[in-house]
C-alpha positions as CSV (number, residue, x, y, z in Angstrom):
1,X,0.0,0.0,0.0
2,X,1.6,3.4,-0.5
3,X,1.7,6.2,1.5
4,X,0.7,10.0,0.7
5,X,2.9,12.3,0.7
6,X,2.5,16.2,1.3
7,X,4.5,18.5,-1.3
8,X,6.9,19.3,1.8
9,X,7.3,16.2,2.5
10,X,7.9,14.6,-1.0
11,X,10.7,17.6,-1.1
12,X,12.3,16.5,1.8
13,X,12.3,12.8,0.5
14,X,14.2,14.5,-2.7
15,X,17.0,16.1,-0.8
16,X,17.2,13.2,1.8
17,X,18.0,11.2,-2.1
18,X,20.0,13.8,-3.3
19,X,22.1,13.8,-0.4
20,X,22.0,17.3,0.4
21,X,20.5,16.0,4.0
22,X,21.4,12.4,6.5
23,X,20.5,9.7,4.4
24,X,19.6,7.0,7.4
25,X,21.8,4.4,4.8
26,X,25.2,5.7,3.6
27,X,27.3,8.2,4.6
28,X,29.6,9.2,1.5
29,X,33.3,9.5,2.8
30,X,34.6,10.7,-0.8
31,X,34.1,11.4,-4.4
32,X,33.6,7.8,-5.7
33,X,30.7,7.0,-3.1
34,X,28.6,10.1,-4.0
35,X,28.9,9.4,-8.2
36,X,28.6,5.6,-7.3
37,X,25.5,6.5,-5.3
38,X,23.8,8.7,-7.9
39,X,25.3,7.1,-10.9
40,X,25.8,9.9,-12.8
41,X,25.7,13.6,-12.3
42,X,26.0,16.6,-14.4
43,X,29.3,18.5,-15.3
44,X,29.2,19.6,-18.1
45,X,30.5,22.6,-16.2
46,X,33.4,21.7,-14.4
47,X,33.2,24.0,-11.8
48,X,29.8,23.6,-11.2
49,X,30.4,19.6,-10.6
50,X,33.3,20.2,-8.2
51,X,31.3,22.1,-6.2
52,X,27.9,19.7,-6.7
53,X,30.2,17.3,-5.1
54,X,31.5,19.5,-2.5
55,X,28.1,20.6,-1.1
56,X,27.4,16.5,-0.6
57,X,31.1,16.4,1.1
58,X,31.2,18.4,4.3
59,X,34.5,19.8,5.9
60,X,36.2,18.6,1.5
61,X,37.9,21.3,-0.4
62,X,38.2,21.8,-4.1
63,X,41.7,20.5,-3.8
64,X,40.6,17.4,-2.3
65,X,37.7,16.7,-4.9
66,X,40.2,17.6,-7.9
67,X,42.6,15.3,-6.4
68,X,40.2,12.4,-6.3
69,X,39.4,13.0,-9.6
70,X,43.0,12.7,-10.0
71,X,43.2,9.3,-8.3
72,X,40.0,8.5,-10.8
73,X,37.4,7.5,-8.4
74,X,34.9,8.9,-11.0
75,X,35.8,10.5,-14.6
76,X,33.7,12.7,-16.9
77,X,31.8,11.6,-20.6
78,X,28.8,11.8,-22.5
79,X,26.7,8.9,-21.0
80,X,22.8,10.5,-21.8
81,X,21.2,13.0,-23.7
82,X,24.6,14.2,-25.1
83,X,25.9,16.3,-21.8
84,X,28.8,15.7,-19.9
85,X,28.2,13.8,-16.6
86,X,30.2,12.1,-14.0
87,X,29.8,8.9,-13.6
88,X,31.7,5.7,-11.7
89,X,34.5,4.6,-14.1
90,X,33.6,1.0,-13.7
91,X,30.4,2.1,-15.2
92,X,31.0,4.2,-17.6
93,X,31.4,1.9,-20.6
94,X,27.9,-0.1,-20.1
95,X,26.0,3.7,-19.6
96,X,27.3,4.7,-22.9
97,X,26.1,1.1,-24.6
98,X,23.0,1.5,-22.7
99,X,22.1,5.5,-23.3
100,X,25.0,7.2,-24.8
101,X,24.3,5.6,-28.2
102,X,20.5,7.0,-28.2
103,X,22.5,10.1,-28.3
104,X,24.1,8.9,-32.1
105,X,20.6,8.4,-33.5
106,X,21.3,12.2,-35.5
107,X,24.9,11.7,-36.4
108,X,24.6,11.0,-39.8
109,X,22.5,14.2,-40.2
110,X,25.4,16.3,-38.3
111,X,28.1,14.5,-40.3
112,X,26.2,15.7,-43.4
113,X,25.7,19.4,-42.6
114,X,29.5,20.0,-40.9
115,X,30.8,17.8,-44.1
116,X,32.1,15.0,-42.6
117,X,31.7,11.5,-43.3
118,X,31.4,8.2,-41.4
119,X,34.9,7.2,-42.5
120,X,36.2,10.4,-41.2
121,X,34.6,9.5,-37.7
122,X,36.2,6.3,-37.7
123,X,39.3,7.8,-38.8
124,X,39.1,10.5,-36.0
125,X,38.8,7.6,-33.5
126,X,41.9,5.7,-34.5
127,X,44.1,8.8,-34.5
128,X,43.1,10.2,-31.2
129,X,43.2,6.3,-30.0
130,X,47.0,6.1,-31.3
131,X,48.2,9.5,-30.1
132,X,46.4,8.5,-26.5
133,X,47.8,5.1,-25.8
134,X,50.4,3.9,-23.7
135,X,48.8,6.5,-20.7
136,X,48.1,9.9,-23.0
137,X,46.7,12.7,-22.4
138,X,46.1,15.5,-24.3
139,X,44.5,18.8,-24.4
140,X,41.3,19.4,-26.4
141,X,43.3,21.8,-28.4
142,X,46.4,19.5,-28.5
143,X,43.8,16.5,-30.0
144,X,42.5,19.0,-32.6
145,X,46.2,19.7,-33.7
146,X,46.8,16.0,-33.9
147,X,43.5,15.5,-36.0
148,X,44.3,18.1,-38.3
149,X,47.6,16.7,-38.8
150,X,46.3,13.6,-39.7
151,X,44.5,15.5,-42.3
152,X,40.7,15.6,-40.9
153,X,39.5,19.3,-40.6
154,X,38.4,20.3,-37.1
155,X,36.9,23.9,-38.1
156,X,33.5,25.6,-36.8
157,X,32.2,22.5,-35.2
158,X,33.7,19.5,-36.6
159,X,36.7,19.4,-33.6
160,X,33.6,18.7,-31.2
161,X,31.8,16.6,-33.2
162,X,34.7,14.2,-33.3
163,X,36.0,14.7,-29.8
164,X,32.2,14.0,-28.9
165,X,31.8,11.0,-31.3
166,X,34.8,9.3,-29.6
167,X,33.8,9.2,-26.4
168,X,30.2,8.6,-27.0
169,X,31.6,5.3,-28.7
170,X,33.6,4.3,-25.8
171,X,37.2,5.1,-27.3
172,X,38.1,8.5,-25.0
173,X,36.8,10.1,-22.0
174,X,37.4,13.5,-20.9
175,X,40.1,13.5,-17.9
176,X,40.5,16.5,-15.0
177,X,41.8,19.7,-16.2
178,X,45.2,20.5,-16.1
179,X,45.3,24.0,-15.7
180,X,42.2,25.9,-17.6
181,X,42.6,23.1,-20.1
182,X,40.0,19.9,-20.9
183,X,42.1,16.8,-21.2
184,X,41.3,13.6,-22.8
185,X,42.7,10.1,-22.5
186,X,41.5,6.4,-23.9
187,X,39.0,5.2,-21.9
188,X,40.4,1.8,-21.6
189,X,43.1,3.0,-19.6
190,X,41.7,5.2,-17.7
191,X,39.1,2.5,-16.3
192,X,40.5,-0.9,-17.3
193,X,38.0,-2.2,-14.6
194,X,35.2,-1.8,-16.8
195,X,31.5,-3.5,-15.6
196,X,29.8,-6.0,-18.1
197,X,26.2,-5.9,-17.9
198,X,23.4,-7.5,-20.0
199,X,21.0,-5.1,-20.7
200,X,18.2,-5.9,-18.9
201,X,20.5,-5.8,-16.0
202,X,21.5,-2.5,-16.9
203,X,18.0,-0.8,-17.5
204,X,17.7,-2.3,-13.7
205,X,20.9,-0.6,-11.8
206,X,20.1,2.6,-13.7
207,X,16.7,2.5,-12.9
208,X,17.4,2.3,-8.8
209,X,20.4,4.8,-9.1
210,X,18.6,7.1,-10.5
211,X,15.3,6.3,-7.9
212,X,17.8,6.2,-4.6
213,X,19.4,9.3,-6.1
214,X,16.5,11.5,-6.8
215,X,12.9,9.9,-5.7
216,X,10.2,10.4,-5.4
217,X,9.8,10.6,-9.1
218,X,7.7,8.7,-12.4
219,X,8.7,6.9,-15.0
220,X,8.1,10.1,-17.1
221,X,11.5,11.7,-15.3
222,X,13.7,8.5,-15.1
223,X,12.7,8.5,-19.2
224,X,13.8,12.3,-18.9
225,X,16.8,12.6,-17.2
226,X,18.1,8.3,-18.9
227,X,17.4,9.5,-22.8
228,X,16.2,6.2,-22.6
229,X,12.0,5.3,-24.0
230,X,9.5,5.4,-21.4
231,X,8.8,1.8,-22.4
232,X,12.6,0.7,-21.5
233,X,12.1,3.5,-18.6
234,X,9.3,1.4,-17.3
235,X,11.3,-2.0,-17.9
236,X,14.3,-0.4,-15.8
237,X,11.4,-0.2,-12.7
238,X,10.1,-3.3,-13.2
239,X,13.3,-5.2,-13.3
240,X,14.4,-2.5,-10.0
241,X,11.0,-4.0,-8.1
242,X,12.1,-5.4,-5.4
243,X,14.8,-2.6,-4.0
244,X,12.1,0.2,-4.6
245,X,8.9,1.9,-2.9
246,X,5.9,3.2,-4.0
247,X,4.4,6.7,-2.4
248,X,1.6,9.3,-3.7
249,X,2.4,13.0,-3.8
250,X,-0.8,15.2,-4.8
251,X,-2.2,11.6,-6.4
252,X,0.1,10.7,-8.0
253,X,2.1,6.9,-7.5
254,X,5.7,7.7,-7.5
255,X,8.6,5.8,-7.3
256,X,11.3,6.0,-3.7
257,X,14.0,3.6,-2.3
258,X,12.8,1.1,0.2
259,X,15.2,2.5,2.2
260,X,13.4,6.3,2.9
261,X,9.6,4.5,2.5
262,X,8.9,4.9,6.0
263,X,11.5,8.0,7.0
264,X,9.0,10.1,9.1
265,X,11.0,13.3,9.7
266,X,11.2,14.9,6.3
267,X,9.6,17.8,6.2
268,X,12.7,20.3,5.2
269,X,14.1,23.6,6.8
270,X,17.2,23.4,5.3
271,X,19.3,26.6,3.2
272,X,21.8,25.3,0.3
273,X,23.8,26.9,-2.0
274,X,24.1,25.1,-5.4
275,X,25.7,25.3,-8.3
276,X,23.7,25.5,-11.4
277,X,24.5,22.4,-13.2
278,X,22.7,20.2,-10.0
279,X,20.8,17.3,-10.5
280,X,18.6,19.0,-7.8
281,X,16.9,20.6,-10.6
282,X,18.6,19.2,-13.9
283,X,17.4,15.7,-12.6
284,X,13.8,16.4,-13.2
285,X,12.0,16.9,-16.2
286,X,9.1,18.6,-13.9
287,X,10.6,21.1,-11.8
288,X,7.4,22.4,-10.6
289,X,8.3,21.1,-6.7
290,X,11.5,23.1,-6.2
291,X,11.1,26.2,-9.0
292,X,7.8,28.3,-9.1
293,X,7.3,28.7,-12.9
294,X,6.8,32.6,-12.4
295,X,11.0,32.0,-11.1
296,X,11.9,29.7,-13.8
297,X,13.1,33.1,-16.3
298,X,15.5,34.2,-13.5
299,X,16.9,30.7,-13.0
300,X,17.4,29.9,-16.6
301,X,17.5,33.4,-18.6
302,X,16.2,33.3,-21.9
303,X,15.5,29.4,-21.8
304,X,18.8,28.5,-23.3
305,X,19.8,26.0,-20.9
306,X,22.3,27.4,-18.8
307,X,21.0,27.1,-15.6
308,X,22.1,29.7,-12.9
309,X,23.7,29.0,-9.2
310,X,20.4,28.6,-6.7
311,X,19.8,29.3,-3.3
312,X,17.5,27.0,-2.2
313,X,15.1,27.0,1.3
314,X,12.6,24.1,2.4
315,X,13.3,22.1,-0.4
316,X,12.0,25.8,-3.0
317,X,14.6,28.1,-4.8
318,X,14.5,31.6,-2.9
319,X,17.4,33.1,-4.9
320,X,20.3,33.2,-7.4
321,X,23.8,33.7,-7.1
322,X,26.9,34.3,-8.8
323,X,30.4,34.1,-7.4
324,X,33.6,36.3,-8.7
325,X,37.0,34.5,-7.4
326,X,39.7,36.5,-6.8
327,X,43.2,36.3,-5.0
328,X,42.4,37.0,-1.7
329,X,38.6,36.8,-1.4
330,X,35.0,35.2,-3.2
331,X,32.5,37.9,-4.0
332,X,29.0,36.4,-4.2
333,X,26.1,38.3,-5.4
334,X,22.5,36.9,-4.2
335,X,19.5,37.6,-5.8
336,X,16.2,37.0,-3.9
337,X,13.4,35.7,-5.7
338,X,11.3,36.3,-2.8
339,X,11.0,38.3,0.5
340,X,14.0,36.8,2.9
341,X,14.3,38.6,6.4
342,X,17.1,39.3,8.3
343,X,17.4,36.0,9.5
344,X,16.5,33.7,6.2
345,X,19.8,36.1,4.4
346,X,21.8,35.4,7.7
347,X,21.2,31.6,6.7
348,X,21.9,32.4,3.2
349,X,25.9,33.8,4.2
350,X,26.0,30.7,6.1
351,X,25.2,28.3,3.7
352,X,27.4,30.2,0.7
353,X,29.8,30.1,3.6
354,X,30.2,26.9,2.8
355,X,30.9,27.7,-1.0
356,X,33.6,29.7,0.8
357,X,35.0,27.3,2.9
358,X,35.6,25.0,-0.5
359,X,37.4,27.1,-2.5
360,X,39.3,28.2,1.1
361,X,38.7,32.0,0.6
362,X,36.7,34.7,2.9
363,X,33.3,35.4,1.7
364,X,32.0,39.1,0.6
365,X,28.6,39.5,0.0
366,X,26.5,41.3,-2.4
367,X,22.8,41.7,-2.0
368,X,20.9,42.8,-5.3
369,X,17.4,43.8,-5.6
């Protein structure tokens, strides 16, 4: 029988999932048990995913989540829906075969109008493959240079293309920054360790990943946030039965871990500063829990997908906020998207505080209208 569930509550369920509050059945000591945990998470902006795992690793610097990506406990590539995500190296080659190839369903369409062909593709895969192995790793602009060497034009958007088509297919992945500077390496050798998993299997440890990670949700959003159909969506849940929960939110049945079905204390008062690559709103196709719509404009100007840094209160986004770094101090401006008192924007320092604390400058804040 499932139990119904107040908007609060369901919200507090979420960031229980998300691990933005004590989950009551891990506590993540590093970088590989938070991307284990959720599977995969966005980063397509760098920064932003450093500090999406910082604000689920208490007391962790920048420096320490940059140096476990160093030690490769979890690597960036384009598993779903064509963006950049972090996901468990081990895993990484079964997501792309499972979702990462839906993503290739329009190649031949872009290969057409940037002027490439399919040989070139396979071409660009052998050359970046032979400059990378033996342990390489090259800059994006470094892999262009040895692509046009090779004789394969990389102008307007045929460099990405390629680079993208390689590691969609399995053959790179994109390794931590050194410096400003993307790096790639083969994917083989950067996780040798690689998962096997029959498909069916698959559908069913993405399906609870993405349930333990970010229920209560539908089929409608693990379809949304996978790239997979909701028919294979709804195989996933199926095959993910027996580890999951059912609850109702305003009606409607909604998938949870077994682990949080009967977690009574939920209802949130928590204050977060996140980045605006988070799957606390990028892993939803229906936002309308955490975002009011009249907000949604302010959060993601123009609709153009670049999502802004949130402040977030009871589970609902109060604010925006953007940071300037510099040598001896982080200036963040905060926007309020709604009335905040003295002692809501005290809770707001204290919480970008923590944004701070990461990159291990003082704070300076800037309160807009």
């Amino acid at each position: 029988m499932s139990r119904d569930l107040t908007a609060s509550e369901a919200l507090g369920l979420r960031m229980t999932s998300l691990l933005l509050r004590p989950h009551p059945s891990i506590r993540p000591g590093g970088v590989a048990d938070v991307v284990r945990w959720f599977g995969a998470m966005q980063a397509q902006d760098l920064a932003s995913g450093l500090w999406s795992l910082g604000a689920r690793l208490p007391g962790q610097s920048v420096a320490d989540v940059q140096a476990a990506l160093e030690r490769r406990e979890a690597l960036r590539t384009w598993p779903m829906r064509g963006t950049v995500h972090l996901v468990p190296p081990a895993d990484a080659r079964w997501m792309l075969e499972l979702t990462g190839v839906r993503s290739l369903s329009g190649s031949a369409t872009r290969r057409a109008r940037l002027g490439l062909t399919e040989a070139d593709e396979g071409r660009a895969m052998d050359v970046l493959g032979a400059a990378l192995t033996g342990g390489g790793r090259l800059t994006r602009a470094q892999c262009l240079a040895t692509l046009r060497e090779a004789g394969i034009g990389t102008d307007g958007q045929r460099g990405y293309h390629l680079l993208w088509t390689a590691s969609v297919r399995g053959v790179t992945c994109v390794a931590p920054d050194v410096g400003t500077d993307q790096t790639f390496a083969l994917l083989d050798e950067w996780a040798p360790e690689s998962r096997r998993l029959d498909r069916d299997e698959a559908l069913a440890v993405l399906a609870h990943r993405y349930v333990r990670g970010h229920g209560p949700v539908t089929a409608r959003e693990f379809a949304g946030w996978s790239g997979l159909t909701l028919t294979d969506a709804r195989r996933g849940l199926a095959a993910a039965e027996s580890a999951l929960s059912t609850v109702r939110v305003d009606g409607e049945p909604m998938h949870v871990d077994a682990a949080l079905a009967d977690l009574r204390d939920i209802a949130p008062d928590d204050v977060l500063a996140l980045p605006g690559f988070d799957e606390y709103l990028l892993g939803y196709r229906d936002r309308a829990l955490m975002l009011d719509p009249v907000d949604q404009q302010a959060v993601v100007p123009g609709n153009n997908g670049i999502f802004q840094a949130t402040v977030v209160r009871a589970g609902r986004v109060v604010g925006v906020w953007k940071r300037k770094v510099g040598r001896s101090a982080v200036t963040v401006a905060v926007r309020p998207l709604t009335s905040l008192d003295a002692a809501a924007r005290a809770r707001v320092e204290q919480a970008l505080g923590r944004y701070a604390d990461f990159l291990g400058l003082p704070p300076r804040f800037d309160w807009l209208a």
